[in-house]
C-alpha positions as a Markdown table, in Angstrom:
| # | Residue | x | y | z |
|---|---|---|---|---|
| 1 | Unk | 33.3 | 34.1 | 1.5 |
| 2 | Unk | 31.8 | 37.0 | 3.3 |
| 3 | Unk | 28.2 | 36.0 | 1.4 |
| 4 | Unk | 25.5 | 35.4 | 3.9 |
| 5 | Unk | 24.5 | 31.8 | 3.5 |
| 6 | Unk | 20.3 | 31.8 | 3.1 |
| 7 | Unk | 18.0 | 28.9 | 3.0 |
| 8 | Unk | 15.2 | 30.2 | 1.4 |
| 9 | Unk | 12.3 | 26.9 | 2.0 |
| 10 | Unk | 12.9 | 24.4 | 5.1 |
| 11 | Unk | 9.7 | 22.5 | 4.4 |
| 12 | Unk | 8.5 | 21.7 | 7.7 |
| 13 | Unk | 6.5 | 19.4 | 6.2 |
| 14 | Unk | 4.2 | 18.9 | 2.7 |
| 15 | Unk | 0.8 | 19.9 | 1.3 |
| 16 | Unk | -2.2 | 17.5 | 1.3 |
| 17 | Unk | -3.9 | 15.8 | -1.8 |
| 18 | Unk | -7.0 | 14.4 | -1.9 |
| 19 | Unk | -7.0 | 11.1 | -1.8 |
| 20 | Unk | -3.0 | 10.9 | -1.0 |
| 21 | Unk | -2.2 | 10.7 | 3.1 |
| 22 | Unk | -1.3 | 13.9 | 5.0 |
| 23 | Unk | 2.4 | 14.0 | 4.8 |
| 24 | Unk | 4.4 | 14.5 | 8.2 |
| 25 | Unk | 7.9 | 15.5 | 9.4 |
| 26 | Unk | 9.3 | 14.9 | 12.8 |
| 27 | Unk | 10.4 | 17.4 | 14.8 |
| 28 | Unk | 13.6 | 15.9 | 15.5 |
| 29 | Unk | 14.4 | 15.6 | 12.1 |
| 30 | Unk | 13.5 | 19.3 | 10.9 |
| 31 | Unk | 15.4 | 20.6 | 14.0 |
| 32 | Unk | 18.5 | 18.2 | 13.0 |
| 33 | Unk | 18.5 | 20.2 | 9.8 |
| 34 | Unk | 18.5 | 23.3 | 10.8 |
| 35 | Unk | 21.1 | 22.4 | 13.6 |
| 36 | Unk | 23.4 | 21.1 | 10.6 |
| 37 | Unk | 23.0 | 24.2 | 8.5 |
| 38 | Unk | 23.8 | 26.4 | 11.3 |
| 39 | Unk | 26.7 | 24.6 | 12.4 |
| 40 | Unk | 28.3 | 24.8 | 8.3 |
| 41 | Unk | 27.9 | 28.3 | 8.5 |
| 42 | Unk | 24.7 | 29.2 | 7.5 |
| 43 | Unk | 23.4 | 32.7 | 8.6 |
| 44 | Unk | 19.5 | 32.5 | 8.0 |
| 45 | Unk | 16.8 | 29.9 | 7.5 |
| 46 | Unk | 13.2 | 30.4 | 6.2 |
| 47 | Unk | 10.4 | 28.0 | 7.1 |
| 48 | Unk | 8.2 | 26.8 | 4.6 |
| 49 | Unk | 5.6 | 27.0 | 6.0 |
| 50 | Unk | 5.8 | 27.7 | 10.0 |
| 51 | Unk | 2.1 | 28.9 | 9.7 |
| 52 | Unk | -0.1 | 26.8 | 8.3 |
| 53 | Unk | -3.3 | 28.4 | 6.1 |
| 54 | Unk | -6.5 | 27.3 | 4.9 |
| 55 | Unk | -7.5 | 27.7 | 1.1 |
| 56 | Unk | -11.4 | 29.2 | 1.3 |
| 57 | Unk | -13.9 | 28.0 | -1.5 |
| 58 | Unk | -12.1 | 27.2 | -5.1 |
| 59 | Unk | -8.7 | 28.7 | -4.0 |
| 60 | Unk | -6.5 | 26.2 | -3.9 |
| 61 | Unk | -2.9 | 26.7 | -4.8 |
| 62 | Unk | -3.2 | 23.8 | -7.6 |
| 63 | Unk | -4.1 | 20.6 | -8.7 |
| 64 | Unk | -5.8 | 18.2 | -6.3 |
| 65 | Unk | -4.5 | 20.4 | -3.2 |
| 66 | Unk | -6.9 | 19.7 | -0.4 |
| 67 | Unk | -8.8 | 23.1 | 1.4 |
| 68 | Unk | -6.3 | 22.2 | 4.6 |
| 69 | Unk | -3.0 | 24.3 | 4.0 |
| 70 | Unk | -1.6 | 22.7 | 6.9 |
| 71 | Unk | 1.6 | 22.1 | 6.5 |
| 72 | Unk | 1.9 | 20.1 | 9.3 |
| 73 | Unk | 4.0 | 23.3 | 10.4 |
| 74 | Unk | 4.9 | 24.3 | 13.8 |
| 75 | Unk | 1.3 | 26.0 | 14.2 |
| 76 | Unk | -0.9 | 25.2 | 12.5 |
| 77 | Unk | -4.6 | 26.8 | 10.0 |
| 78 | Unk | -6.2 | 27.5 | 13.1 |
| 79 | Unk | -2.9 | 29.6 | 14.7 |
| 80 | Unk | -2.2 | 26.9 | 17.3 |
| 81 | Unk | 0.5 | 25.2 | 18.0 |
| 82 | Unk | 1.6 | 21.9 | 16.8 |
| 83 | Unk | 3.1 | 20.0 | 19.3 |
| 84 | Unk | 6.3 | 18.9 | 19.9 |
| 85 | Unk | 7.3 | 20.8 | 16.8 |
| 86 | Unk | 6.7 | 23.8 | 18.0 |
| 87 | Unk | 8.6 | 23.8 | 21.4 |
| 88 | Unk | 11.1 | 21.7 | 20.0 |
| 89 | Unk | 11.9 | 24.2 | 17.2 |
| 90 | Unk | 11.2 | 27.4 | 20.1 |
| 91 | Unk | 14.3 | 25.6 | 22.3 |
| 92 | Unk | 16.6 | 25.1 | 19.1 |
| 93 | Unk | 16.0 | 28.8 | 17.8 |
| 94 | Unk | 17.0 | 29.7 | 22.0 |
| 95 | Unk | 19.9 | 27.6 | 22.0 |
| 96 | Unk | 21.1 | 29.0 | 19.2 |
| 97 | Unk | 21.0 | 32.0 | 20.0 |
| 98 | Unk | 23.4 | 31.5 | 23.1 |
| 99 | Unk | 26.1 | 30.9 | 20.7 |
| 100 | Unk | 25.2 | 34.0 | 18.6 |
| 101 | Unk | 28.6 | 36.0 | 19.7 |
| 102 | Unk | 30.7 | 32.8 | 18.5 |
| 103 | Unk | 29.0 | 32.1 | 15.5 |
| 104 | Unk | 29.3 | 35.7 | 14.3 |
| 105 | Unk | 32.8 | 36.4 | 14.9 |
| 106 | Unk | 34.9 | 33.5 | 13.3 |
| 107 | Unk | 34.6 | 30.7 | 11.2 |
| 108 | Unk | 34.3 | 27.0 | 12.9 |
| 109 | Unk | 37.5 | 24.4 | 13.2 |
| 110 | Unk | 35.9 | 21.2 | 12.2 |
| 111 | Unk | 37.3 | 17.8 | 13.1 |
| 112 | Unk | 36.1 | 13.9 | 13.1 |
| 113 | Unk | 36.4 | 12.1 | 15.9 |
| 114 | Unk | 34.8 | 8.8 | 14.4 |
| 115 | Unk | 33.0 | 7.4 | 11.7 |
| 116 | Unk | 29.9 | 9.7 | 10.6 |
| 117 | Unk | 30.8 | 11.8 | 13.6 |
| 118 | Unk | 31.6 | 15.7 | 13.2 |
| 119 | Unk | 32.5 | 18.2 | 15.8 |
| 120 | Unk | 32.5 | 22.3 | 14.6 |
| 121 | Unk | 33.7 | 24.9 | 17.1 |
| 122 | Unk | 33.6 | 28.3 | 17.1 |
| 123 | Unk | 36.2 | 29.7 | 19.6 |
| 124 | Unk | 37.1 | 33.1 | 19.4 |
| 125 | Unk | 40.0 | 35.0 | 20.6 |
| 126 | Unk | 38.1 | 37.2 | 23.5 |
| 127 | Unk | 36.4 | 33.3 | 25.4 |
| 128 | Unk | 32.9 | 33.2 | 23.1 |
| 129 | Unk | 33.0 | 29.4 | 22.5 |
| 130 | Unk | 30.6 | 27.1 | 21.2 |
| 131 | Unk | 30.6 | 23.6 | 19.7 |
| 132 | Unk | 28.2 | 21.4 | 18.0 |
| 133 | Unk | 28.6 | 18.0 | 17.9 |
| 134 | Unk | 26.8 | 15.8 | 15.1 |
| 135 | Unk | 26.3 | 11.9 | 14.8 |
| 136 | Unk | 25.3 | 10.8 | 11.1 |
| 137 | Unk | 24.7 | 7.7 | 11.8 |
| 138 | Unk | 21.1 | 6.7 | 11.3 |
| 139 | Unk | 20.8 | 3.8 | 13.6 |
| 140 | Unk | 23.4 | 4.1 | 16.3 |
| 141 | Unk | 24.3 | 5.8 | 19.4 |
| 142 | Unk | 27.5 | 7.5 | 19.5 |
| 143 | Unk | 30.0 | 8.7 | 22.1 |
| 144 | Unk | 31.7 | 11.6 | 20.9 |
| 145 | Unk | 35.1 | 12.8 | 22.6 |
| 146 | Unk | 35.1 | 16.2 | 23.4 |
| 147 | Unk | 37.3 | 19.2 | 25.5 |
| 148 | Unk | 37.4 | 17.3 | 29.0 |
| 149 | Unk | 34.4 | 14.7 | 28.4 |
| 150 | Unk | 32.4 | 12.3 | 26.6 |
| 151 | Unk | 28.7 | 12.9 | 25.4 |
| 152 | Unk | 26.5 | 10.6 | 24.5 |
| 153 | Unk | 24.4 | 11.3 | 21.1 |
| 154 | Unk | 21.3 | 9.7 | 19.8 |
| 155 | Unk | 21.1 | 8.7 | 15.9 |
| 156 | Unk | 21.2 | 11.3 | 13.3 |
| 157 | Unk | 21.2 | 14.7 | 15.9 |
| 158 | Unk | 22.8 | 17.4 | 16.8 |
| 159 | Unk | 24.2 | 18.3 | 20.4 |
| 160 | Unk | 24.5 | 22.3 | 21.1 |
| 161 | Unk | 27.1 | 23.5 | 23.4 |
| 162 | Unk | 26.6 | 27.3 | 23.7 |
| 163 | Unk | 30.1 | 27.3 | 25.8 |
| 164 | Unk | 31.6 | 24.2 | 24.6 |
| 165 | Unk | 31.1 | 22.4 | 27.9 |
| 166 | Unk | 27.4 | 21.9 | 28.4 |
| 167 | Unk | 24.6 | 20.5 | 26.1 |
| 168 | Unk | 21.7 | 22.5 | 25.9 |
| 169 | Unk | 19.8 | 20.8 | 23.1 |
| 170 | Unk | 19.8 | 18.1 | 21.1 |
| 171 | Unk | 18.1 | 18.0 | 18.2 |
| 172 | Unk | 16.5 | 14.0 | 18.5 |
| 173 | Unk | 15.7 | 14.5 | 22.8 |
| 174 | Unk | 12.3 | 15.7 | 22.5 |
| 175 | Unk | 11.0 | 17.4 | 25.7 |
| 176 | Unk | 8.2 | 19.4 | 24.2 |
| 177 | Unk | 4.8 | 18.0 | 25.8 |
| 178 | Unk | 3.4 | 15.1 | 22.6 |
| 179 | Unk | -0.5 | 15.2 | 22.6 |
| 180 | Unk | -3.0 | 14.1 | 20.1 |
| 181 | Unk | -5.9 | 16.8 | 19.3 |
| 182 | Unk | -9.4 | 15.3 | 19.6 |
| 183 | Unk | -12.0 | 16.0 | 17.0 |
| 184 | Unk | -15.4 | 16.9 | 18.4 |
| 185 | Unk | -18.5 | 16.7 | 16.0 |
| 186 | Unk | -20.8 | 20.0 | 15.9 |
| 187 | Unk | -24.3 | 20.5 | 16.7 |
| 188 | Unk | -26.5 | 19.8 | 13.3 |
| 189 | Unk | -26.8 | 22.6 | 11.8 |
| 190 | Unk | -30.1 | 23.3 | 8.8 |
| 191 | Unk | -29.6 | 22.5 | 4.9 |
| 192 | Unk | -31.7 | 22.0 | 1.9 |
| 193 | Unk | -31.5 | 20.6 | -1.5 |
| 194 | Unk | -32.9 | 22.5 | -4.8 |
| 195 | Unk | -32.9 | 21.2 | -8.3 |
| 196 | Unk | -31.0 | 22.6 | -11.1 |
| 197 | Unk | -31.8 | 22.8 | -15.0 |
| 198 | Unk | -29.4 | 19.7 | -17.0 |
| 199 | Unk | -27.2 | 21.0 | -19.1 |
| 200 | Unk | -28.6 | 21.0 | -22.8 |
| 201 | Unk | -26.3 | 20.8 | -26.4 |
| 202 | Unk | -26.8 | 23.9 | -28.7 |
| 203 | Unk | -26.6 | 26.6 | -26.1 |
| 204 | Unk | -25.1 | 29.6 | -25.2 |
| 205 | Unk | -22.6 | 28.0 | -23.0 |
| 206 | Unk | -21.9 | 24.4 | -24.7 |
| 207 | Unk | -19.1 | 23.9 | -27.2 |
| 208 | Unk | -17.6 | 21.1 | -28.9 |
| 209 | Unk | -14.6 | 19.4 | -27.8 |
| 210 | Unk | -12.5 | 16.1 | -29.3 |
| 211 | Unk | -11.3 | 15.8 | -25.8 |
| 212 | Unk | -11.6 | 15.6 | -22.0 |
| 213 | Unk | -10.6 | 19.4 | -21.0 |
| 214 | Unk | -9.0 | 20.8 | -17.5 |
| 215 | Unk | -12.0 | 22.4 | -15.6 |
| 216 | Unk | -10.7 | 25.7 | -14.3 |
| 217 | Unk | -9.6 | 26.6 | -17.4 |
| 218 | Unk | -12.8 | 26.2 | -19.0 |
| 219 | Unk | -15.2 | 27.7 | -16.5 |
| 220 | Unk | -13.1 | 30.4 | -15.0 |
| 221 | Unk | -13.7 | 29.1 | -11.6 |
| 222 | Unk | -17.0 | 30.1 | -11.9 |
| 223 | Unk | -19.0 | 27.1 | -11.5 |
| 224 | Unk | -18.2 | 23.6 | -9.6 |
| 225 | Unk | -19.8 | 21.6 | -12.7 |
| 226 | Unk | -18.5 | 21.0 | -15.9 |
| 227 | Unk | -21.0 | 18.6 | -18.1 |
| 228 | Unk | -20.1 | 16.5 | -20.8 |
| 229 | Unk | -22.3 | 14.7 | -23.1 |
| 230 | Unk | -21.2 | 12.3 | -26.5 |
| 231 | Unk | -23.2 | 10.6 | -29.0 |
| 232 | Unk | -22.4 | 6.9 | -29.6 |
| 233 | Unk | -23.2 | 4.6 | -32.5 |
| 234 | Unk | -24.0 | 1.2 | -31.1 |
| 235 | Unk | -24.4 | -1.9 | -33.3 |
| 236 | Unk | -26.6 | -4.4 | -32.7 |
| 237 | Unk | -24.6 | -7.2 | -33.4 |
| 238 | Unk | -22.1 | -5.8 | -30.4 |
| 239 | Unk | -21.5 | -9.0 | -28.0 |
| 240 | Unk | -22.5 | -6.9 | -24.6 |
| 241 | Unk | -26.0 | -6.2 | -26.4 |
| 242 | Unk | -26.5 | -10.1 | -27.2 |
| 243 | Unk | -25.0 | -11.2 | -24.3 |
| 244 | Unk | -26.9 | -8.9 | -21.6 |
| 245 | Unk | -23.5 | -7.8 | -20.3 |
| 246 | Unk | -22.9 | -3.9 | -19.1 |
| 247 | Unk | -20.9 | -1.7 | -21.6 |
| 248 | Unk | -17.5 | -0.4 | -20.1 |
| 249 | Unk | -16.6 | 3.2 | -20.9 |
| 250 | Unk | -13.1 | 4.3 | -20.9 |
| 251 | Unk | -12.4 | 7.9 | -20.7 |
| 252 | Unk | -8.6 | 8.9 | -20.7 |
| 253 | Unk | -7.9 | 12.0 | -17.8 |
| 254 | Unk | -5.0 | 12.7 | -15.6 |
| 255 | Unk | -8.1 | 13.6 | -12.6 |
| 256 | Unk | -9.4 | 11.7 | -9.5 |
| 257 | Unk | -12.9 | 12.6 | -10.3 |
| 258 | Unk | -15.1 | 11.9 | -13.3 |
């Protein structure tokens, strides 16, 4: 009971794949659970990531993982900040912190007022109080009964009450500034184009394969080409040759790219 509770990886949001869309979290819904793990409890939480990164030339962190790291975390590859997320997270980790002395000193009472409603207080014996106030419902406001008042809750958030009167934050009433960034093409810059050797069977470098094989692996990261080339036996009594239709080659491979 006297363990530290730890939340090692709050995803603020996902990695990108090529070809997939760029996955995205709302604020209020990463803020709601960090509210809801505070208010069990918990003692420390861990964003993955709160910094977003960039993975230079071939060093992506797996499989079909774009160069943008983003994360769509609270700042993002470039170091700036990612808006509301940012803010909204900054005031939640503030609020917080006004009910440290509470939270540190005694376990909450929890009670439920209504249905998917849940009120935890910390009260401690020399006046540190604070209360949060939780509606689970996903699609309706709430009024929740508390100490001398009523307070209104949007769905699926989390009310803060650092002295158990007055809401400081709630976890779905965004006030951080929302703004779209604006991409802006550079100036054209020089490039040229050079011609390499094909690849050739019976060198150096060439080996024989029954199969399609995972490119990393095979060239140590060492070159952005791997070349394949097969021999095929064609009759000439196949129906494409007599009918003047294409052949249709079908190569079996977990990648996006052949």
């Amino acid at each position: 009971n006297y363990k530290p509770k730890m939340w090692t990886e709050n995803w603020s949001g996902w990695y990108t794949d090529f070809g997939s869309a760029v996955p995205y979290r709302p604020a209020e819904d990463l803020a709601f659970s960090v509210a809801r793990f505070i208010q069990n409890r918990g003692s420390y939480v861990n964003y993955y990531m709160y910094h977003g990164g960039t993975n230079f030339g071939r060093t992506s962190s797996g499989l079909f993982i774009a160069t943008s790291y983003d994360y769509d975390a609270p700042i993002d590859e470039y170091g700036l900040t990612n808006e509301p997320k940012y803010t909204h997270l900054r005031d939640l980790h503030k609020a917080i912190k006004q009910c440290e002395s509470a939270l540190v000193s005694v376990d909450p009472t929890v009670s439920w007022p209504g249905k998917n409603l849940e009120v935890h207080v910390y009260k401690t014996s020399f006046g540190a109080c604070a209360a949060f106030l939780a509606n689970y419902n996903t699609g309706t406001w709430a009024k929740v009964p508390f100490g001398n008042g009523q307070y209104d809750l949007p769905p699926w958030s989390i009310s803060i009450l650092p002295d158990c009167k007055t809401e400081v934050y709630n976890t779905a009433k965004v006030r951080a500034p929302r703004f779209h960034r604006k991409m802006t093409s550079v100036s054209a810059f020089a490039w040229q184009s050079y011609n390499e050797q094909p690849a050739a069977s019976g060198g150096s470098d060439s080996f024989t394969a029954n199969s399609l094989l995972e490119q990393v692996n095979v060239t140590r990261d060492s070159s952005d080409y791997l070349w394949y080339m097969t021999d095929v036996n064609i009759s000439p009594n196949e129906g494409f040759i007599k009918n003047g239709q294409s052949p249709v080659l079908t190569a079996m491979s977990a990648g996006h790219v052949l």
